[in-house]
N, C-alpha and C positions, 0 to 999 in steps of 0.2 A: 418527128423531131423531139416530141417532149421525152419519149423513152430513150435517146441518146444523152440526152441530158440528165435523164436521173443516172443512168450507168456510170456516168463520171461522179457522182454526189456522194459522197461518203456518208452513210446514215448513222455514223457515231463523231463525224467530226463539224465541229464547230465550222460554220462561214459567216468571214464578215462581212456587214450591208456593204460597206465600202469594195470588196471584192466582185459580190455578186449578190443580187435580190432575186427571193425565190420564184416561181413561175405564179401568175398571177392568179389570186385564188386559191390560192396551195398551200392546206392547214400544214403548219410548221410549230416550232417549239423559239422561242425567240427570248431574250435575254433580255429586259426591258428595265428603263428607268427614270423618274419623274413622279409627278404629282397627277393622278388619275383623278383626286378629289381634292378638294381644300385639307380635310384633315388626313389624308393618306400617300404614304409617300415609299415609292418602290425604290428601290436601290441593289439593281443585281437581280431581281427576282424572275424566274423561270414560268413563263405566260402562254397560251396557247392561243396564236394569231395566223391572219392571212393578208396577204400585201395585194395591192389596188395601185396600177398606175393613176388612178384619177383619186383616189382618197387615201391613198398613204397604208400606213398598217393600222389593222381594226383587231384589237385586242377582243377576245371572246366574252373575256369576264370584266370590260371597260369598254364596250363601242363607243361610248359617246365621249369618250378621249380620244382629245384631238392633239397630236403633235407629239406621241409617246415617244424617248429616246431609247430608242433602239439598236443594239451595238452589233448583235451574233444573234445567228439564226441555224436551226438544225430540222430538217426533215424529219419526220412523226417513222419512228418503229413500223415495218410492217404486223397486222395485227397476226394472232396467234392463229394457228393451223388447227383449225377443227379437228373435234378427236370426234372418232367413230366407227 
């Protein structure tokens, strides 16, 4: 099931959480905005995260932000084809 579902997933186009959330677990590129720290504040900025039906989205470089606003989400490039 999860390979019919990336098939449909456009790997250069934007989805919103409101549309669909990504498969659980599933490093993605996400659009994020809020206050990860008292004196730090994202707005628009491009984050590499993974969504948890039980803890929400867990930002890589802020786990311990809790409740990041999260708008758009894009599935990670496949990586590049070894040369040899």
């Amino acid at each position: 099931m999860k390979h019919e579902m990336e098939a449909h997933i456009d790997r250069c186009a934007w989805v919103r959480v409101n549309e669909r959330m990504p498969d659980e677990d599933q490093a993605v590129i996400v659009i994020a905005n809020g206050k990860p720290k008292e004196n730090i504040t994202l707005d628009g900025a491009f984050e590499l995260a993974e969504w948890s039906e039980s803890d929400g989205w867990i930002l890589a470089c802020w786990p311990e932000w809790e409740n990041p606003v999260i708008t758009h989400w894009m599935p990670l490039p496949e990586p590049p084809e070894e040369e040899g």
